[in-house]
N, C-alpha and C positions, 0 to 999 in steps of 0.2 A: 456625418461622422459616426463611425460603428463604439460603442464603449463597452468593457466588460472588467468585469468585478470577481476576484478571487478572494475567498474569506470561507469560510466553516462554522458548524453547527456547535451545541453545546455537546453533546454525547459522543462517543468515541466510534457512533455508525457515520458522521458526519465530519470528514475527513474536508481539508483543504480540495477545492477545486473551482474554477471559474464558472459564471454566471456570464452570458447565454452558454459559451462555450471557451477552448482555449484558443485564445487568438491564432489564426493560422500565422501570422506574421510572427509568430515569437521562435515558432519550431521551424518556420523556412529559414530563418536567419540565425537560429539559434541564440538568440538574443540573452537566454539564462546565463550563456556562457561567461561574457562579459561580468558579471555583476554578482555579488553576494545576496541574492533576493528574501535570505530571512532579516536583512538588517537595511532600513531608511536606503533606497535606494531610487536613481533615475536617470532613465535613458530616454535622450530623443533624438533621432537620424530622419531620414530619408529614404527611402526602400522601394526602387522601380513604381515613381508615379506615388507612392503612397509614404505618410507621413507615420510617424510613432513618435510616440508620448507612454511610458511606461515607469512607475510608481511605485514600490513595493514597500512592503513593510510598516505599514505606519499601524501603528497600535492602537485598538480601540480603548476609548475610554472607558466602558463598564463592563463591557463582554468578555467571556474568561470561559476556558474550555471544560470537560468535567474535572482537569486535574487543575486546575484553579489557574491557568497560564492564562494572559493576555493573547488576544486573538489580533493578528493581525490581518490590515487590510492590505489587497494590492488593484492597481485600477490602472487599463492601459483604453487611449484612445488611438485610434485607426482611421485614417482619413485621407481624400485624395490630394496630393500635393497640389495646392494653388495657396494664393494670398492672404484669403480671410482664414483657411483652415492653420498655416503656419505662424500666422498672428495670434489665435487662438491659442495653440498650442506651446507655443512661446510664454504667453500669459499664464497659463497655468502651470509651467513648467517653473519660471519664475515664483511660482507661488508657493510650488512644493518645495524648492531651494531654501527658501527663508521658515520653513518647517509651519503652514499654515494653513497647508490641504489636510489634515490628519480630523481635526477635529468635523472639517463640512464632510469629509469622503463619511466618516462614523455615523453624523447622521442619515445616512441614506443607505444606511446595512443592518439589519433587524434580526434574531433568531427567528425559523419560523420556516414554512413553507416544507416543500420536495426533500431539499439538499441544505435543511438545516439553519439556512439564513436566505433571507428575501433581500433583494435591492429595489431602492426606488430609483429605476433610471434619468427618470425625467430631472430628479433633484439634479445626479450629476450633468444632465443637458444644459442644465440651464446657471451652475456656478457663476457667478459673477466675479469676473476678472478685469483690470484695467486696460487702459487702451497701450499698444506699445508704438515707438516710434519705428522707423524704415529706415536705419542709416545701412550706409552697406558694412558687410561682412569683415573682421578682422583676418587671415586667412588664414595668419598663421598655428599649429597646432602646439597646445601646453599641456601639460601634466603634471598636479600639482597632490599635496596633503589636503587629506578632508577633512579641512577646517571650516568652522562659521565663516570668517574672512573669508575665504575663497567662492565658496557658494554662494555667499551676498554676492561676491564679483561676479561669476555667471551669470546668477539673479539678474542684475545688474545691465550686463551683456545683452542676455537675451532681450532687456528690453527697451534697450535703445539699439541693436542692431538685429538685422535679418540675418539669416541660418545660412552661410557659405555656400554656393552650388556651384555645379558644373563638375571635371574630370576629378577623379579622386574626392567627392563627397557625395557619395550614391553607394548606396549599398552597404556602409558603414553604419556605428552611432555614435552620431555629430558630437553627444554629450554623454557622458558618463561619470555618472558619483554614485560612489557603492563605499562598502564595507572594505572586506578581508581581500586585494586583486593587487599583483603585483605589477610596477613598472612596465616589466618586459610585455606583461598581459595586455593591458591598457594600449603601448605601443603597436603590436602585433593588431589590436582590434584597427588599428588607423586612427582611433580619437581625434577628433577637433576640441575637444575641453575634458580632461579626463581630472577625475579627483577616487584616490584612495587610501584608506589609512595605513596604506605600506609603503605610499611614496616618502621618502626621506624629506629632512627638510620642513622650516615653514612655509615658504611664498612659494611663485610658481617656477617650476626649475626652467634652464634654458629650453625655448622653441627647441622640438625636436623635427625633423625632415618625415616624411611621411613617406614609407615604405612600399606602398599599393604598385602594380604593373601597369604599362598603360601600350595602348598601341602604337602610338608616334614610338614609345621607348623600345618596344621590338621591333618596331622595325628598323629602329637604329642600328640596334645589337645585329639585327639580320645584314645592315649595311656594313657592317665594319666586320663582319665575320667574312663576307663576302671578298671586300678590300685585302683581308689578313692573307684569303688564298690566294689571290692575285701577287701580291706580292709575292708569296712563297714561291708560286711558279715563275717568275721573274728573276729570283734569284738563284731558282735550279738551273734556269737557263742560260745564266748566264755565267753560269760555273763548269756550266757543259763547252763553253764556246772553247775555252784553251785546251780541252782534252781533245775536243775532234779538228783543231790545228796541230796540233803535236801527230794526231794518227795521219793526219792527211799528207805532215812533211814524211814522217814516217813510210810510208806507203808509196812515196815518189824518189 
């Protein structure tokens, strides 16, 4: 599993950017979109064979830029979809929920180096997470206020169930809690668990229907469009039948 680390130096030549590189997976999906990534935020989906796990925001402890702001960290893991990796990933996601990654991601982020701050990757290889259970997937999708309560429930989710699959959970992100993202945002992304502080409401609002296209659905649409002109020619034609009896008594 690929990891990489976005954070900044103390000086103002040492601007925000990721450690090895920016994950290609964030600009093919466009991932920023979804989520307010200056504020505690986290996404994880599924992505053509490839898993995501993405973190942002957590504040370090002592490190502070030259104009005296806390420096935040952001930390995304990239990995092939199979079992152990979404187990994995599940666990730490659960760990960021309950606000608990902040302090282990800080120790593994240093000033110093090229770009201002050095990462120890190995630290983050080797965080120590608990073991999660295998139930299956709950399927339906919620969107709720990002509250403690709710993120415990994710938390929670993620670690007694597996991560939904199949038609309409590919290509999406499965989970999403952010900041500043409205309703309609959240919806339009597809969410399977979405939490932001513009949804209305305490608890989880009602299951909403998930919006995504699918192929069985065109070609329904393709069948019943097909149906629609058949019909119409059926009943041109048979609108035609009493004007060419009228021409034909006509005619005789």
């Amino acid at each position: 599993m690929k990891i990489y680390v976005q954070s900044r130096g103390f000086s103002q030549d040492y601007d925000y950017c990721w450690l090895p590189e920016v994950p290609p997976i964030l600009r093919q999906y466009r991932i920023n979109d979804v989520i307010q990534s200056e504020s505690p935020s986290v996404v994880l989906g599924r992505y053509d064979n490839r898993l995501l796990l993405l973190v942002t925001g957590l504040e370090a402890s002592e490190r502070a830029d030259f104009q005296g702001r806390k420096i935040r960290n952001s930390v995304a893991w990239v990995g092939e979809d199979n079992e152990a990796n979404e187990q994995k990933l599940r666990a730490i996601a659960a760990y960021a929920l309950r606000g608990l990654l902040d302090t282990d991601l800080d120790k593994a982020v240093k000033f110093g180096g090229e770009f201002g701050f050095e990462v120890a990757f190995d630290i983050i290889s080797h965080f120590q997470v608990d073991e999660v259970k295998q139930f299956n997937a709950k399927l339906e999708s919620k969107i709720g206020r990002n509250s403690e309560y709710l993120r415990n429930d994710i938390a929670y989710e993620l670690e007694e169930r597996c991560l939904p699959k199949g038609n309409g959970f590919n290509n999406i992100p499965l989970v999403v809690v952010t900041g500043i993202k409205s309703v309609n945002a959240l919806k339009q992304a597809n969410v399977w668990r979405g939490l932001s502080n513009l949804v209305p409401g305490e608890g989880w609002l009602e299951p909403y229907k998930k919006s995504y296209s699918s192929e069985p659905a065109l070609a329904s649409s393709s069948q019943t469009h097909q149906k629609n002109n058949s019909l119409v020619f059926v009943l041109l034609l048979m609108s035609l039948i009493p004007v060419a009896m009228i021409l034909f008594l006509f005619i005789r």
